[in-house]
C-alpha positions in Angstrom: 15.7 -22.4 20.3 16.4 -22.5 17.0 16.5 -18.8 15.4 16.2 -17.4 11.7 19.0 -15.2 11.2 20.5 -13.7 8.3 23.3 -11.6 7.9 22.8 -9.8 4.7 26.8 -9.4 4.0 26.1 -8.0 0.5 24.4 -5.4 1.3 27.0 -3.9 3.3 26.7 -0.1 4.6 23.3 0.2 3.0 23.1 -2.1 5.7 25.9 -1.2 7.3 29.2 1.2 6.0 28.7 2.5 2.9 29.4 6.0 3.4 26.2 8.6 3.5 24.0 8.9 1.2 24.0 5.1 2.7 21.4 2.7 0.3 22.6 5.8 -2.4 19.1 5.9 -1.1 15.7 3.7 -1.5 15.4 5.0 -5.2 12.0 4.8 -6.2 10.5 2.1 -8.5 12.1 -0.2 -11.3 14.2 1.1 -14.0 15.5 4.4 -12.3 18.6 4.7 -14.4 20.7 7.5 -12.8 23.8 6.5 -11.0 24.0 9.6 -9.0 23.0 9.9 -6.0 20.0 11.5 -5.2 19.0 14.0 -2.7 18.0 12.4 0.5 15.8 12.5 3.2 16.8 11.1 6.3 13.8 10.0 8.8 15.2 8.2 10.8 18.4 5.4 12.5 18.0 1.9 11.6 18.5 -0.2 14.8 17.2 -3.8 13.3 16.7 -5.3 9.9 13.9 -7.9 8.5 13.4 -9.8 6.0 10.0 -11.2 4.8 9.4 -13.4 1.8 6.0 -12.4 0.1 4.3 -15.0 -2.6 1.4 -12.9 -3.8 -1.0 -13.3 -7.0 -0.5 -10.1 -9.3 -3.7 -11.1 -11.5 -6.4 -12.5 -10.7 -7.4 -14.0 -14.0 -4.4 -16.0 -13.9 -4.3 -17.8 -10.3 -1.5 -20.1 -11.0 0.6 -17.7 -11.8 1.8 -16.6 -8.9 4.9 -14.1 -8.0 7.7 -14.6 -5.1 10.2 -11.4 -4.0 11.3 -10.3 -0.6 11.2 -6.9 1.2 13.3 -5.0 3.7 11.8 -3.7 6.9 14.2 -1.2 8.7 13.3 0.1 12.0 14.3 2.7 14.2 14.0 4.5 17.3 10.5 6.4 15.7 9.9 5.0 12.5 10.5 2.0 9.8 11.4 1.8 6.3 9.6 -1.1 4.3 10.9 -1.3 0.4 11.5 -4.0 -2.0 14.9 -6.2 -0.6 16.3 -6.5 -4.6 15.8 -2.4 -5.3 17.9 -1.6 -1.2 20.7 -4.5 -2.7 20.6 -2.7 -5.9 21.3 0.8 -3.9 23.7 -0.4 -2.0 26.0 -2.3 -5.1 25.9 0.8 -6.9 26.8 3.1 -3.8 30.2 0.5 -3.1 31.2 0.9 -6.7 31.3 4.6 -6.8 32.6 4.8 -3.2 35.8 2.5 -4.4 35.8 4.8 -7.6 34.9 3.1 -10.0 32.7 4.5 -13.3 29.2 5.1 -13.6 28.9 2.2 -16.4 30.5 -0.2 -13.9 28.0 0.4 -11.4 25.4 0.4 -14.2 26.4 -3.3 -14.7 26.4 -4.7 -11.6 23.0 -3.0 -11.1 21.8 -4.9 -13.9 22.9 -8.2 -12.6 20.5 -7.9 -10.2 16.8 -10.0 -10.7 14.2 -10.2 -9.0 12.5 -7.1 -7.4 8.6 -7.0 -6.8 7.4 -3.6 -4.3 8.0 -0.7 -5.9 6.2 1.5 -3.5 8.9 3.1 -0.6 6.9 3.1 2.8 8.1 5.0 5.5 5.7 4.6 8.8 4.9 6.9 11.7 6.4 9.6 9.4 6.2 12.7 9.5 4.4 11.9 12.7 3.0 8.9 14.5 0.4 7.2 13.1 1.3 8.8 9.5 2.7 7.1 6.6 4.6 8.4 4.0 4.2 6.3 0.4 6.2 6.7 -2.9 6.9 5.0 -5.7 7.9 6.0 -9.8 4.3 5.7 -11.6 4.1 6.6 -15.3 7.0 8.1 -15.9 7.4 9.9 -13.0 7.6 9.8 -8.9 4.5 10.8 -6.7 4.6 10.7 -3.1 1.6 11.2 -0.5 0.8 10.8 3.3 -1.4 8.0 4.7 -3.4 9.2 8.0 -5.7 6.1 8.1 -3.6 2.9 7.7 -5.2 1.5 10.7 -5.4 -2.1 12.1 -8.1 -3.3 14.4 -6.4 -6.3 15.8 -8.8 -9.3 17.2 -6.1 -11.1 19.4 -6.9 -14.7 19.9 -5.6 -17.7 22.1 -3.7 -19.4 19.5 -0.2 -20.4 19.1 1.9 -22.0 16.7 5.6 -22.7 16.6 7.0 -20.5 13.1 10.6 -20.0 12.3 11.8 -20.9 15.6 9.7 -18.4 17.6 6.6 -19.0 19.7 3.8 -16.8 17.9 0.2 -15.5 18.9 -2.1 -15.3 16.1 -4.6 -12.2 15.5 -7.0 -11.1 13.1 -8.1 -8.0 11.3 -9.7 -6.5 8.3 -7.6 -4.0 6.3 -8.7 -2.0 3.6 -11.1 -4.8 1.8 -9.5 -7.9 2.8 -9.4 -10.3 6.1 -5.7 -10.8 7.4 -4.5 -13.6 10.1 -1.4 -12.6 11.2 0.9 -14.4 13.7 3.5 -12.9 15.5 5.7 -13.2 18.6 6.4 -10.7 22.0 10.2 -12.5 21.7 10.4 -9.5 19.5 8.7 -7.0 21.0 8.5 -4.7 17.9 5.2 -3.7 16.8 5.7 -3.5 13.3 5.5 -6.1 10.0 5.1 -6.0 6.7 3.6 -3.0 4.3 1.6 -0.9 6.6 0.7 -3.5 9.5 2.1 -2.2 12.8 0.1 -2.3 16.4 0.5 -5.7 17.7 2.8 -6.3 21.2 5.4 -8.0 18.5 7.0 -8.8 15.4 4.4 -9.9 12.6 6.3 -13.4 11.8 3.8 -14.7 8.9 0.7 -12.4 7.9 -1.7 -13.9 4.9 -4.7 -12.8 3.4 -7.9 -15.1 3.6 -8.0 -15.6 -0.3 -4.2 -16.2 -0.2 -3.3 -13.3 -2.4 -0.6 -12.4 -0.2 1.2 -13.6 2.0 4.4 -12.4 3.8 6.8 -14.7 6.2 10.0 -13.7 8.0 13.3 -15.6 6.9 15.8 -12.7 8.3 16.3 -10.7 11.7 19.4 -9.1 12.9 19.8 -6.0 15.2 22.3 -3.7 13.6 25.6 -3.5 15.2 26.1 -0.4 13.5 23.1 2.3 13.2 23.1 4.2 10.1 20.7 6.4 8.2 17.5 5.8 6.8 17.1 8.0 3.9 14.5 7.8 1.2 15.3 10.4 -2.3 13.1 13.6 -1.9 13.9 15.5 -5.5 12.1 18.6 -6.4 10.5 16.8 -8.4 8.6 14.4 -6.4 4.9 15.1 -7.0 2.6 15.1 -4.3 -0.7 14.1 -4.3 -3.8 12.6 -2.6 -4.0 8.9 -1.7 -7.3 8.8 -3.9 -5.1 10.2 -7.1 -1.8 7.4 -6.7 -4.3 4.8 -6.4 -6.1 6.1 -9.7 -3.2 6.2 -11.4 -1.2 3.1 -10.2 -4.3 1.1 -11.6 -4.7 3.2 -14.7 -0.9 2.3 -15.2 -1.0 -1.4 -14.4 -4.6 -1.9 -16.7 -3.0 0.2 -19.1 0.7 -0.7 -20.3 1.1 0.9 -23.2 0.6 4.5 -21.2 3.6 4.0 -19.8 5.5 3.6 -22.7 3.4 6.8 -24.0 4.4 8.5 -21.1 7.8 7.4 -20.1 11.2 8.7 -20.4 11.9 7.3 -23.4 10.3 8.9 -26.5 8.3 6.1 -28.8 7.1 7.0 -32.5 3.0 6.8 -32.4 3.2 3.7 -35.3 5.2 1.8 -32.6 2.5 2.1 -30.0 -0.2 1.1 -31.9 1.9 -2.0 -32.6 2.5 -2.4 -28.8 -1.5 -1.8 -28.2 -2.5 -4.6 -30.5 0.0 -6.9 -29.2 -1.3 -5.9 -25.4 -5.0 -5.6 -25.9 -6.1 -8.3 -23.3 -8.1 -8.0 -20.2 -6.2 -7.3 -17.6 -7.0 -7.5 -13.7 -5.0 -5.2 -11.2 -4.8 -7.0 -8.0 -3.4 -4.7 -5.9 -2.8 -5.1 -1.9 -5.3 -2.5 -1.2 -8.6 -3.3 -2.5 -10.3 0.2 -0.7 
């Protein structure tokens, strides 16, 4: 049969033998411009790699626009790592140039070269314990990290099947934090993980959408790792943690409200220039985030 497999060469020891800090770590967010590495937090051995393909709908007043990225699922003996595929390739390009010695504005430029990353949040599940969830991402000018003890799915398993990317898949449905997901996936794999924060089915999540189509997530890479290394996430001083309730707030305050982040970013902007920026911006805006609850 027919399997999807892709050997993501270029992402080498982050995937594979970069030396430790390996992924010169799942930085959080866009735009995170220091070339040194962090400190890191290690929680856990990757033993298999996936790749999923999400095509999601950022706004909802603008339903033809629609956005396309891919995301990295790491898993190991205890817990996964989900992040953005584009920000781990980034990691990883960066690490190799400083391993080989080369300067920090070398690595800055190949960083650079690289488009097209769309999850910003770093996701590490059944961390620090089973059934938790560790979230972090850069919001507003700085990084805020808290733990997720509900992220919950109530699977209803039907009879179903369907034929996707080369593996026979059971479909099954759930509501998830104010939206109705069907997800298909297949006991070939028998890893209960997929995308984001679904987990608990007796296999891999292949292709999970929401009813509306928002989102929607397929698989178009697998490969067990032939050589385990670290999963490490950066844990600074000064990651701030907080309450679920207080990221949300302020990821949606952010994304309704632009110009705050210039206000509050690292770089300094002269009041006149924000007004300008304000004027320019003042639109409705709708947030249309994953999580609707």
């Amino acid at each position: 049969m027919n399997r999807i497999i892709i050997v993501i060469a270029i992402l080498l020891g982050a995937i594979g033998g970069v030396s430790s800090p390996v992924m010169a770590q799942a930085v959080i967010g866009n735009g995170n411009l220091n070339l040194r590495p962090d400190k890191t937090l290690t929680v856990d051995t990757a033993q298999y790699k996936v790749i999923y393909e999400i095509n999601y709908l950022p706004d909802t007043l603008y339903r033809d626009k629609r956005k396309n990225g891919r995301t990295l699922l790491l898993t190991g003996k205890h817990s996964a790592l989900y992040i953005d595929y584009y920000n781990a390739l980034k990691d990883s390009v960066r690490a190799e140039v400083l391993a080989k010695g080369g300067t920090y504005v070398e690595a800055l430029n190949k960083v650079f070269a690289i488009q097209g990353e769309k999850f910003n949040e770093v996701i590490v599940l059944d961390y620090p314990t089973k059934g938790s969830s560790l979230v972090q991402e850069y919001i507003g000018g700085g990084a805020k990290r808290y733990i997720d003890n509900g992220a919950k799915q109530y699977w209803a398993i039907t009879d179903d099947t369907e034929n996707i990317a080369g593996y026979e898949c059971h479909k099954a449905t759930c509501n998830f934090r104010g939206r109705d997901y069907t997800a298909w996936y297949t006991e070939e794999i028998p890893i209960p993980r997929g995308p984001f924060l679904f987990t608990g089915l007796p296999g891999l999540i292949v292709k999970l959408t929401s009813s509306e189509g928002d989102y929607d997530f397929t698989l178009i890479g697998f490969q067990k790792v032939s050589n385990p290394f670290p999963m490490d996430i950066t844990d600074n001083k000064n990651i701030e943690k907080i309450s679920r309730e207080d990221f949300r707030f302020l990821k949606t305050y952010y994304k309704e409200n632009p110009v705050a982040v210039l206000a509050n970013g690292p770089i300094k902007v002269k009041p006149e220039k924000l007004k300008e920026v304000e004027k320019r911006l003042d639109r409705p805006r709708s947030y249309n985030p994953i999580e609707k609850e």
